[in-house]
N, C-alpha and C positions, 0 to 999 in steps of 0.2 A: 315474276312471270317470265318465261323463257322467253328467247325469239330464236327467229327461224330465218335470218334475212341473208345470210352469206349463203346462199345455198350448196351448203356442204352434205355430203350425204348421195342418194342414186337416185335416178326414177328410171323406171323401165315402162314401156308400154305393149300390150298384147289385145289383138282382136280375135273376139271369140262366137263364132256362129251359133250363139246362145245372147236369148233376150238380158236386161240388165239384171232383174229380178231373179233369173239363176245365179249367174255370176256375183250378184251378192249374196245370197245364200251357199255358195259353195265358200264363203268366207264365217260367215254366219251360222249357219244350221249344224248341230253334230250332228247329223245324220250324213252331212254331204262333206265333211272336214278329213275325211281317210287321205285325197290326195295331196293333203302334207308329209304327210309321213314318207319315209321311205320303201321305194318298194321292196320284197322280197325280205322284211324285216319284219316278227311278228313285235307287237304291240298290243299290251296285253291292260294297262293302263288304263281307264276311262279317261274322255274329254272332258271338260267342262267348258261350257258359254253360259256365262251369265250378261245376256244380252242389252244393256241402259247402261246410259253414260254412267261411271264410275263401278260398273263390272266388271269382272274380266273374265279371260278365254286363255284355258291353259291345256294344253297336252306334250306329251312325252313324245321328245321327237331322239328317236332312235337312228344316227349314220351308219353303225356298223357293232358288231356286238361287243366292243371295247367300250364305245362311245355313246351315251345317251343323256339327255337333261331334259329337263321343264321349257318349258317355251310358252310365248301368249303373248298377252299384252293385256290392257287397263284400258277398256274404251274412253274415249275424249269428245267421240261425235259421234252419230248415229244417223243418216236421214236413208232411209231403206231406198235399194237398188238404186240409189244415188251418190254417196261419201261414206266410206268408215274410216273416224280414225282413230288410231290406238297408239298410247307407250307401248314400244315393243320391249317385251320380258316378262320373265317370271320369277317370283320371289324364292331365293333359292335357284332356281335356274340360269341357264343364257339366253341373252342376258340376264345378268341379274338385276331384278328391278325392285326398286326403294316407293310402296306406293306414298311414300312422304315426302318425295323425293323426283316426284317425273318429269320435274324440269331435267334432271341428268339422263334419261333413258330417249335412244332413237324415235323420234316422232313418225308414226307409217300413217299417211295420208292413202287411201284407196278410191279413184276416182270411176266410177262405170256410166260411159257413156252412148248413149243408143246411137247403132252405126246401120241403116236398113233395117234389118231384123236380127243384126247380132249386137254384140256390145264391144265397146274400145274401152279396155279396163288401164289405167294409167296410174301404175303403183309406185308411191315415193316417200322414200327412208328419208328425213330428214335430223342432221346434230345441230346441238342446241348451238348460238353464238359463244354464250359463254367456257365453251369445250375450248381447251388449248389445243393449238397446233398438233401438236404428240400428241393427243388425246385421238384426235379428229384421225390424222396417220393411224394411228393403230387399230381406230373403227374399219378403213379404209381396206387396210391391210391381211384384216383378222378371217378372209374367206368371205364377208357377207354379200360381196358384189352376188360373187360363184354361186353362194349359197341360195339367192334370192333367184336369182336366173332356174336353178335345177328345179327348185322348188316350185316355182311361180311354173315352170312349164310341165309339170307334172296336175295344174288342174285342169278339168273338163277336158284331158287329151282328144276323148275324141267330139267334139266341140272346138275345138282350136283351128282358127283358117292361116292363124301368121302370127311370129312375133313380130314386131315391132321395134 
């Protein structure tokens, strides 16, 4: 069993003039999962969420039209419009994830918390202890901070009061 205790890895936090129950559906729902993707890029791919622990949730996330892969993750926990968390990857994709294997794959913790009437969504990539040093650097290194940040504020834009 992994652990998570050196706290390696990001969190970012965002408040969003939307109750908990969207903002975890806009993680959750394919219907509401478009603003992953990049804008101005078609995507042509179907999602998939397979929503219960030991599911997963995979789409095609297209940067630029040189650049595209699998994405998702392998749910871990579920309590609606309160925690998701997931391995983040996809098999075959970036990352790539080993579902035999999710002690090596980023652990994404998703926390939404009721702030008045909107929600404080508190998202945190966490690597495993057992990652070496150079492992850990090159998680670090590899864009995901950037990556998390563009993406994460491209949900619910217009619902969004502040990041955080």
């Amino acid at each position: 069993m992994a652990t998570y205790d050196r706290g390696r890895g990001l969190t970012l936090t965002r408040l969003f003039d939307a109750p908990p129950e969207m903002v975890f559906d806009a993680w959750t729902d394919p219907a509401s999962l478009d603003w992953f993707y990049n804008p101005n890029n078609l995507v042509t791919e179907p999602l998939s969420v397979d929503l219960r622990v030991g599911g997963a949730w995979r789409q095609l996330m297209v940067e630029n039209a040189g650049k595209q892969y699998f994405t998702g993750g392998i749910y871990r926990e579920i309590v609606p419009a309160e925690k998701l968390v997931f391995s983040w990857g996809a098999v075959g994709g970036w990352p790539d994830l080993d579902p035999d294997r999710l002690e090596d794959s980023p652990l994404v913790t998703v926390l939404f918390r009721p702030v008045g009437a909107g929600t404080e969504m508190v998202f945190r990539v966490q690597l495993a202890d057992h990652l070496t040093e150079d492992r850990v650097t090159e998680w670090m290194n590899c864009g995901m901070v950037e990556g998390w940040n563009i993406t994460i504020d491209r949900m619910l834009p217009d619902r969004r009061r502040k990041a955080a």
